[in-house]
VOPAGU-2260 file (C-alpha; in pm, 1 decimal, decimal comma):
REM VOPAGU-2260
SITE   aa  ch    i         X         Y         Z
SITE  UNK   A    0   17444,3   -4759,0    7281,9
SITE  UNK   A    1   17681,2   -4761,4    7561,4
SITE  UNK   A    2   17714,8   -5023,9    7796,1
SITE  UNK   A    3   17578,0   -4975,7    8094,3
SITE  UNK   A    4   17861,5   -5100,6    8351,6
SITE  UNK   A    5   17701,8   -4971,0    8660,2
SITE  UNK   A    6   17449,5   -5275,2    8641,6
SITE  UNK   A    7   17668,3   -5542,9    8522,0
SITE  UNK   A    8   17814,6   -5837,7    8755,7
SITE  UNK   A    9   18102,8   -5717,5    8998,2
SITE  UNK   A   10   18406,3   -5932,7    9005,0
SITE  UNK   A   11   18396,6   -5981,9    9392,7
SITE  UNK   A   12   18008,7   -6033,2    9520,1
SITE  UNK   A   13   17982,4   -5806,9    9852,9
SITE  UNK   A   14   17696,3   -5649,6    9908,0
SITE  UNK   A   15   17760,5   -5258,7   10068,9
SITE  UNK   A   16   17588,1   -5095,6   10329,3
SITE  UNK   A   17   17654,5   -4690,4   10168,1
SITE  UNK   A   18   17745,6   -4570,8    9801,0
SITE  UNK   A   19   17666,1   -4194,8    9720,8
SITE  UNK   A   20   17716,0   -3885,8    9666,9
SITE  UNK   A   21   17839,4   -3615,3    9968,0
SITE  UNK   A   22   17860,9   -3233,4    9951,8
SITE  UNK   A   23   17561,1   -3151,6    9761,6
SITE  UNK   A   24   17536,2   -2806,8    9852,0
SITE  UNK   A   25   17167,0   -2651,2    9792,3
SITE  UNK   A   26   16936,8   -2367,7    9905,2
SITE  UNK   A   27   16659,6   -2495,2   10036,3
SITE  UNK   A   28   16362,6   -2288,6   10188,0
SITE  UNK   A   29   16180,9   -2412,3   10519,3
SITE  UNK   A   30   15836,0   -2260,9   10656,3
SITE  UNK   A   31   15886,4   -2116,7   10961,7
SITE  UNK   A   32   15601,8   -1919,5   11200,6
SITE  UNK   A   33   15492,2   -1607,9   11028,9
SITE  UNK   A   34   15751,2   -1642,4   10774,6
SITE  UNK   A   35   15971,2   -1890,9   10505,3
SITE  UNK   A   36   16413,9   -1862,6   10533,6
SITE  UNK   A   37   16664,7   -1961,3   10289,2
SITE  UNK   A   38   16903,8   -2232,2   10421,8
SITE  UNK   A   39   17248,7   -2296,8   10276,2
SITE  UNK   A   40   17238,8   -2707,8   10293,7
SITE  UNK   A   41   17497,7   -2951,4   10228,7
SITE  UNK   A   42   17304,0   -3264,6   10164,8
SITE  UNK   A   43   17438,4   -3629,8   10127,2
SITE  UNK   A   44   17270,9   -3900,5    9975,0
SITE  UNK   A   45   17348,3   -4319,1   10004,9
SITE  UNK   A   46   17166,0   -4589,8    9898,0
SITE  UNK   A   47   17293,7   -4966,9    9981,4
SITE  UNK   A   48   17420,5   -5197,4    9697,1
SITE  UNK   A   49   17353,5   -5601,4    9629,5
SITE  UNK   A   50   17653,9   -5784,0    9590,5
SITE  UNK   A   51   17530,4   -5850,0    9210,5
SITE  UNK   A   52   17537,1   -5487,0    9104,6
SITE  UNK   A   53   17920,9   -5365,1    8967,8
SITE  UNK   A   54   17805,2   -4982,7    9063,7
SITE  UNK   A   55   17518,9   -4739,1    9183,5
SITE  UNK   A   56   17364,0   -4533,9    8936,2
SITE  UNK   A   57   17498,0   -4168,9    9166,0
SITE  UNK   A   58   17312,9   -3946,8    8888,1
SITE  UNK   A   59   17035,8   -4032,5    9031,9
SITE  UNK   A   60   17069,9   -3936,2    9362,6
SITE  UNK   A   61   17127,3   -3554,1    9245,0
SITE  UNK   A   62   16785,1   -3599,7    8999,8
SITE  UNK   A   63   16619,4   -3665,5    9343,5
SITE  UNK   A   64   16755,4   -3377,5    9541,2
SITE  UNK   A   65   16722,8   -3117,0    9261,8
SITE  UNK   A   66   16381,4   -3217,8    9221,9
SITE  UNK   A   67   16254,7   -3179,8    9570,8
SITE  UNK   A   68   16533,8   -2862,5    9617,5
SITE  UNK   A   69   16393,8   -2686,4    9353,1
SITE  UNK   A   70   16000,5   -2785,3    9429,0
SITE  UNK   A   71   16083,0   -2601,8    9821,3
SITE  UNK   A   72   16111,4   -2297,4    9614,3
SITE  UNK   A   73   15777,6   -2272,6    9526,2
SITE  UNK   A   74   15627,2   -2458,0    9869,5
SITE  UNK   A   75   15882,5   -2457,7   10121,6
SITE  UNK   A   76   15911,4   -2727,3   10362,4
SITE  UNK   A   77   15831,9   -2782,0   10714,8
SITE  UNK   A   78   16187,8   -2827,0   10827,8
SITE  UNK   A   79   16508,8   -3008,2   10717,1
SITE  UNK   A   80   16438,7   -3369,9   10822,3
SITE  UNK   A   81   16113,6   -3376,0   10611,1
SITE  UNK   A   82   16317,7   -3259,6   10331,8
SITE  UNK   A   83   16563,1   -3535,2   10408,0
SITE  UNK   A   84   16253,5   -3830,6   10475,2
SITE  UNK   A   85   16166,9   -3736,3   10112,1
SITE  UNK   A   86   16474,1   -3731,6    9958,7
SITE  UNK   A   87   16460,6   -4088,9   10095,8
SITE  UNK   A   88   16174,8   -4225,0    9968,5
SITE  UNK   A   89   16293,5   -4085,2    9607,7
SITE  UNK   A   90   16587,5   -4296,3    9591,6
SITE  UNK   A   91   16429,9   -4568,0    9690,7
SITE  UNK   A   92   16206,9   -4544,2    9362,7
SITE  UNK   A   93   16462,1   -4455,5    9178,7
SITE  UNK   A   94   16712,4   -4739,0    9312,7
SITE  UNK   A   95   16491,0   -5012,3    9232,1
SITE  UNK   A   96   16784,3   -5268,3    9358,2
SITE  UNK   A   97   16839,8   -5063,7    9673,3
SITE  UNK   A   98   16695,6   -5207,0    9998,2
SITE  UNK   A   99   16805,1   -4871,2   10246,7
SITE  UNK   A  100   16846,4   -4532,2   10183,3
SITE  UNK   A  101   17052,1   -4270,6   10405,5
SITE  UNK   A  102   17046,7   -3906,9   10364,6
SITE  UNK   A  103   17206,3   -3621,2   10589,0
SITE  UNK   A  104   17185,9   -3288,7   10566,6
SITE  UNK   A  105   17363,3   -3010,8   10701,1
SITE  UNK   A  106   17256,8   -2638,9   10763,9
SITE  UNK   A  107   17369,3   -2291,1   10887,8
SITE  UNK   A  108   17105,4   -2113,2   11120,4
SITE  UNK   A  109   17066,7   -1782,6   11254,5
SITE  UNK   A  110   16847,1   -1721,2   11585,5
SITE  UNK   A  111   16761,5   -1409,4   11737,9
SITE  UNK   A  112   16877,4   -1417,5   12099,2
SITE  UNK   A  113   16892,2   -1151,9   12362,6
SITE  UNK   A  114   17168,7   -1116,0   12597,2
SITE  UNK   A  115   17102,4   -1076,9   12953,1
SITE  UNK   A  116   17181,2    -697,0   12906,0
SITE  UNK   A  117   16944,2    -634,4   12725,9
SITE  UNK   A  118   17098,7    -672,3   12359,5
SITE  UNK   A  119   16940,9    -840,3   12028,7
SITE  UNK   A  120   17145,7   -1030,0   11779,1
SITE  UNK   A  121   17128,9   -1303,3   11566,6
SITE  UNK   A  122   17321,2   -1574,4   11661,3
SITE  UNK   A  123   17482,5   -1908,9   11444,8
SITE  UNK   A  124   17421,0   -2235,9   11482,3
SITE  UNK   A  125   17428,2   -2569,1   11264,5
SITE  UNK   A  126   17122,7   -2769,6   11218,4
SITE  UNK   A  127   17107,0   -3145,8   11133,8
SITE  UNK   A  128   16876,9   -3355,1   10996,8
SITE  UNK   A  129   16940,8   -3709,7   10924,8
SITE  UNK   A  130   16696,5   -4011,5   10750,7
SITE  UNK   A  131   16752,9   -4381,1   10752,6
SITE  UNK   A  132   16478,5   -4498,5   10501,1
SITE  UNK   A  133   16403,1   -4924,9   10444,5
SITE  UNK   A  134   16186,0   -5069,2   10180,0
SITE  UNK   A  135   16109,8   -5413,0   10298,6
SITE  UNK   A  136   15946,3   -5369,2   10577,8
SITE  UNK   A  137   15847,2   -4986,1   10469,5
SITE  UNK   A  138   16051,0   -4798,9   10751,9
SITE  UNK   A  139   16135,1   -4461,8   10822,0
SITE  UNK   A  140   16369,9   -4319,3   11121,4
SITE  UNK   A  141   16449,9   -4001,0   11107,4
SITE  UNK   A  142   16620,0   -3720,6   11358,2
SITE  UNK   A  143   16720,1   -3364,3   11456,5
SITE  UNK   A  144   16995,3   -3227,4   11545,2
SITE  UNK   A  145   17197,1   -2863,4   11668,8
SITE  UNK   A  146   17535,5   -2777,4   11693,3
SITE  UNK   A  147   17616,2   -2537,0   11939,9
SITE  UNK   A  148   17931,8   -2318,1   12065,3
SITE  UNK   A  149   17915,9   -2158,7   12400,0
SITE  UNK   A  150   18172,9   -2138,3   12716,6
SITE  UNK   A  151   18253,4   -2347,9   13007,2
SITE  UNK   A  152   18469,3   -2265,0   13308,4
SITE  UNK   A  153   18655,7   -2534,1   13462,5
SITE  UNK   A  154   18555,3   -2645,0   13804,0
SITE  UNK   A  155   18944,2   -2820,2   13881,0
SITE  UNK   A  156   19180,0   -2565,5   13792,1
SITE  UNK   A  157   18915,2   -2301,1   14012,5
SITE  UNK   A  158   18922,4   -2503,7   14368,3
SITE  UNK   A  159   19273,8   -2526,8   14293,4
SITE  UNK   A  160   19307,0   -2182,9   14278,7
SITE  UNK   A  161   19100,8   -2141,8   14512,9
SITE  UNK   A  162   19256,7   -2322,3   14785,8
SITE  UNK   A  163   19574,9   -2097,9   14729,5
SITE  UNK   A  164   19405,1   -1779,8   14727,3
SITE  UNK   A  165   19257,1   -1906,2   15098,0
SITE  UNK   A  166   19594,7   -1910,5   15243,0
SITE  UNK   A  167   19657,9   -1552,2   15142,5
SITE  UNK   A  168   19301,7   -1386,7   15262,3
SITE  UNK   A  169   19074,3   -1616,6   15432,9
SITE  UNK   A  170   18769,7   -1808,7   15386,5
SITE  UNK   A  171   18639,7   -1448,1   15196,0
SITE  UNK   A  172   18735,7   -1666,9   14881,9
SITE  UNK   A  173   18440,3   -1933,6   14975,8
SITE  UNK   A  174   18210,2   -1648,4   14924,9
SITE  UNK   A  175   18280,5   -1599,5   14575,7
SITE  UNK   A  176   18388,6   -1716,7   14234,2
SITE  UNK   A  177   18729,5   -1697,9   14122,7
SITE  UNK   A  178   18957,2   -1702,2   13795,2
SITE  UNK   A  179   19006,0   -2038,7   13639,7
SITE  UNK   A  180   19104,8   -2109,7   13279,4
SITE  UNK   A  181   18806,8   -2116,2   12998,9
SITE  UNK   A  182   18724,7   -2275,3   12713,0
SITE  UNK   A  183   18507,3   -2245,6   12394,5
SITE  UNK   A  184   18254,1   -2534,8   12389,5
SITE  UNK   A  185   18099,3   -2703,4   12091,8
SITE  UNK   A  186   17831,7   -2949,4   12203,2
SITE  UNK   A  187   17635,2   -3169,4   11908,4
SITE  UNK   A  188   17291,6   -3318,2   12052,8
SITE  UNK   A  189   17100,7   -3526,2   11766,8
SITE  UNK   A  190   16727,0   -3636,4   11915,3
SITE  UNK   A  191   16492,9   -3939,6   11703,5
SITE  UNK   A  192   16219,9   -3749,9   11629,1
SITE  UNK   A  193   15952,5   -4058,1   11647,4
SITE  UNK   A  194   15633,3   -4028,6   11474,2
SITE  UNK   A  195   15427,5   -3754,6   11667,5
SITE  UNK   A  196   15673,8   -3622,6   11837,4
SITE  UNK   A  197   15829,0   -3334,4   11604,9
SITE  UNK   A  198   16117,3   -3139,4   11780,5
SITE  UNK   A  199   16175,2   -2773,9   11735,5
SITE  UNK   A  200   16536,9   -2737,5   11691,5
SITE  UNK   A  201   16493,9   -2388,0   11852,4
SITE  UNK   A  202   16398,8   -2591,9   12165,2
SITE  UNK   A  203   16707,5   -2814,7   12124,5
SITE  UNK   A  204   16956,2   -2488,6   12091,2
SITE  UNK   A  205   16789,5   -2370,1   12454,4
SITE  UNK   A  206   16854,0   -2691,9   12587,1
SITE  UNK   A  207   17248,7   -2728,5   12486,5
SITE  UNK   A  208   17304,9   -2319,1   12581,1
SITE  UNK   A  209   17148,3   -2358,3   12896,7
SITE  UNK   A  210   17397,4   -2661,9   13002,4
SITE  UNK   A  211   17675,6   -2448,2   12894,6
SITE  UNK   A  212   17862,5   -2254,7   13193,4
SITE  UNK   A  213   17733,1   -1967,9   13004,7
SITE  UNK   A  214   17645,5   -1882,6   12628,2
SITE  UNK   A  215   17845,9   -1655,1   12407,0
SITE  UNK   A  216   17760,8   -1333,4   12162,8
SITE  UNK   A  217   17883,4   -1186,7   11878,9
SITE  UNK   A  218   17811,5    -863,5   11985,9
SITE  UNK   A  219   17959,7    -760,0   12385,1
SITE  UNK   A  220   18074,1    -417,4   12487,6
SITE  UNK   A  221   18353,3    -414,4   12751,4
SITE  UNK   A  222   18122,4    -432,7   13071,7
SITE  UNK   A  223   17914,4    -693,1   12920,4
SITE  UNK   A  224   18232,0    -906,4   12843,3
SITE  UNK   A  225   18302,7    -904,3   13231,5
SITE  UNK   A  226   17961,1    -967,5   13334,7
SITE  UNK   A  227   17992,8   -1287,5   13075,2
SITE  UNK   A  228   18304,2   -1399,2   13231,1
SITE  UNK   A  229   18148,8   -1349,1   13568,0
SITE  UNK   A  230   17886,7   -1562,5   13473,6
SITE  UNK   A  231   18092,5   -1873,4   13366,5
SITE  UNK   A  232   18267,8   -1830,5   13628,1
SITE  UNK   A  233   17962,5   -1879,6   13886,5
SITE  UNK   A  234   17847,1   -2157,8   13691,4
SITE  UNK   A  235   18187,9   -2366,9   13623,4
SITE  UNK   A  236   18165,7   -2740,1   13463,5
SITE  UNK   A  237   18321,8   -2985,6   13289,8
SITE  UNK   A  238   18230,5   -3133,5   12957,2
SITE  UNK   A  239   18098,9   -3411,4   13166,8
SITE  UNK   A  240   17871,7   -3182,3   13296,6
SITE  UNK   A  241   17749,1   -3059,1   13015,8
SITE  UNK   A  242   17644,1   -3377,4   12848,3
SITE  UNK   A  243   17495,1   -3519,7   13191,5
SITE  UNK   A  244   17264,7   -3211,6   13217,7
SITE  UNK   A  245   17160,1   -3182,2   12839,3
SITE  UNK   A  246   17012,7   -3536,3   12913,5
SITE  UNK   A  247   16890,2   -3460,7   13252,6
SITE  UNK   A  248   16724,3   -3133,7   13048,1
SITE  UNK   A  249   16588,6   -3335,5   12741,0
SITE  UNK   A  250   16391,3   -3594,8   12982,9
SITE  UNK   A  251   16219,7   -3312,2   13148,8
SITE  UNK   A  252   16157,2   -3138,5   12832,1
SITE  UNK   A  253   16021,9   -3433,1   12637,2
SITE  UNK   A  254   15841,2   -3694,3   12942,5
SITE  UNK   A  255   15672,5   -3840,0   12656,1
SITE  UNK   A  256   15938,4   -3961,3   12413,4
SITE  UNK   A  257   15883,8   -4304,1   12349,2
SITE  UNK   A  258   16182,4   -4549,4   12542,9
SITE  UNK   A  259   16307,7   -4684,6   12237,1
SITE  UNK   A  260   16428,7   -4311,5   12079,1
SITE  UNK   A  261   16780,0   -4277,6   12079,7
SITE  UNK   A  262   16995,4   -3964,4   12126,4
SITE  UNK   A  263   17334,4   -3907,7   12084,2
SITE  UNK   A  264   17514,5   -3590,7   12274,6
SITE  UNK   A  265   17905,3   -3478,1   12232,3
SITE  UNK   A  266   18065,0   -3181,4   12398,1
SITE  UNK   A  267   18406,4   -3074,1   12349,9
SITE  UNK   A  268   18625,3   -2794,7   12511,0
SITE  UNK   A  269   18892,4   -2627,0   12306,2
SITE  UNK   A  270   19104,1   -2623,9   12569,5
SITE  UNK   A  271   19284,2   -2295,7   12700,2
SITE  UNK   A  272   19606,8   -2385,1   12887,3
SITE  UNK   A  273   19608,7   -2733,0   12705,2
SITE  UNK   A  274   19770,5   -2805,4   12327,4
SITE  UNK   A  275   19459,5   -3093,8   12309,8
SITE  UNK   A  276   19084,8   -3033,7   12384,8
SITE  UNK   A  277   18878,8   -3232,2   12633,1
SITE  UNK   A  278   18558,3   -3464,1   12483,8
SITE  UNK   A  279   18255,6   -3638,4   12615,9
SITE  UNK   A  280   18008,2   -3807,4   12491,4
SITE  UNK   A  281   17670,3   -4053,7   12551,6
SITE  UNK   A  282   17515,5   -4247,5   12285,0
SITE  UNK   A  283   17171,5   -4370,1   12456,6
SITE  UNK   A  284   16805,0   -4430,9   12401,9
SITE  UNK   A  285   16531,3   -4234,9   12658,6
SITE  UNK   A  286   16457,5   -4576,0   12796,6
SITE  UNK   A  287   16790,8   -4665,9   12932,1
SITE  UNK   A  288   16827,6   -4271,0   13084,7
SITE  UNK   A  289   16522,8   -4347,4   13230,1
SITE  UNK   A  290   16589,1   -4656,3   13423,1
SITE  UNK   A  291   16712,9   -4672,4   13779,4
């Protein structure tokens, strides 16, 4: 019989925080209202390490996830991040040395949205789910998360023009938008989801589109694409602005979310007139937005 070198006594005695396996990729059916959809998920999968174990035992990990992958075939599962909370709780059978167990997982999602002309489509997005699991004392934190591309307008670069365009006609300008250089916006918002408070990433999308100087479609004929423009360009903000109001939007949204749930929002503009893009960013907890 072979030895079995993953359990025998490492030359240098550090304990580590995250040994896995990334990139799992895996369909994996959720329930939704009315219905069940196929998601294309890229899962990974850690567990921590003592400092007297040489190596984790990584089969295991993908025993875990084809398990539970190929039991949401038969009875799909509520949404990603219970898929993830059991994944979990697997390896932490299975690892009988581990003491913490971290899983991600990944997703592309399609949402029907209507355009304000009118128009259905469906509409990508990226859905996250993400676990932290602890065996002593039993412990489970898990959260949500959306990935979202829409369009901001910048607010500088307009008052600049602006101010130029006032010395040639008037204060008619003050009346109205006008052009200022655009950029494609991908804004991340990841939300705890605390015991008895589940999140519907659906509600999560609205809130990061909605903070957005305006959202963008697959699908515009040529008036539409003006119209679009226009309205960017009556809404213009920075990507400060767009994290400060997802966060104004998720307290309204969710007054009862415990203080000590954390969320973690990122917004960056793919700049137009610029070789580098523009980022922001606020890693809180509801408490500390909440305070004076």
């Amino acid at each position: 019989m072979a030895r079995d070198v993953q359990s025998e006594a490492p030359a240098n005695s550090y304990r580590l925080t995250k040994v896995g396996v990334t990139g799992v990729l895996k369909p994996v059916q959720v329930r939704r209202p009315g219905r069940s959809l196929t998601l294309t998920t890229t899962i990974d999968a850690f567990v921590d390490l003592p400092p007297n174990q040489k190596g984790s035992h990584l089969s295991r990990n993908l025993e875990v996830i084809n398990e539970l992958v190929d039991r949401s075939v038969r009875e799909p599962v509520e949404s990603l991040e219970e898929l993830t909370e059991t994944i979990a709780k697997g390896l932490l059978k299975r690892h009988d040395y581990a003491t913490t167990a971290e899983v991600w997982a990944r997703a592309d999602y399609f949402l029907e949205r209507t355009s304000p002309w009118g128009v259905s489509s469906l509409e990508p997005y990226h859905l996250v789910a993400r676990v932290n699991a602890r065996r002593d004392p039993a412990s489970v934190e898990r959260s949500v998360g959306v990935e979202v591309v829409g369009m901001t307008a910048c607010p500088c670069a307009m008052e600049t023009v602006r101010a130029s365009l006032a010395k040639e006609h008037g204060d008619v300008v003050d009346r109205m938008p006008v052009i200022t250089h655009n950029q494609r916006n991908r804004t991340t918002l990841i939300v705890e989801e605390p015991r008895g408070h589940d999140l519907e990433a659906d509600e999560l999308i609205e809130i990061v589109e909605a903070s957005m100087s305006a959202p963008t479609y697959e699908l515009l004929k040529r008036p539409q694409e003006g119209r679009l423009v226009e309205m960017a360009h009556r809404n213009p903000k920075f990507v400060e602005d767009v994290v400060r109001e997802i966060l104004d939007r998720l307290l309204t949204r969710y007054p009862k979310m415990p203080d000590r749930a954390w969320v973690r929002v990122k917004s960056e503009a793919e700049e137009s007139i610029h070789k580098h893009n523009a980022v922001a960013e606020r890693a809180t907890t509801f408490g500390e937005l909440r305070a004076p």
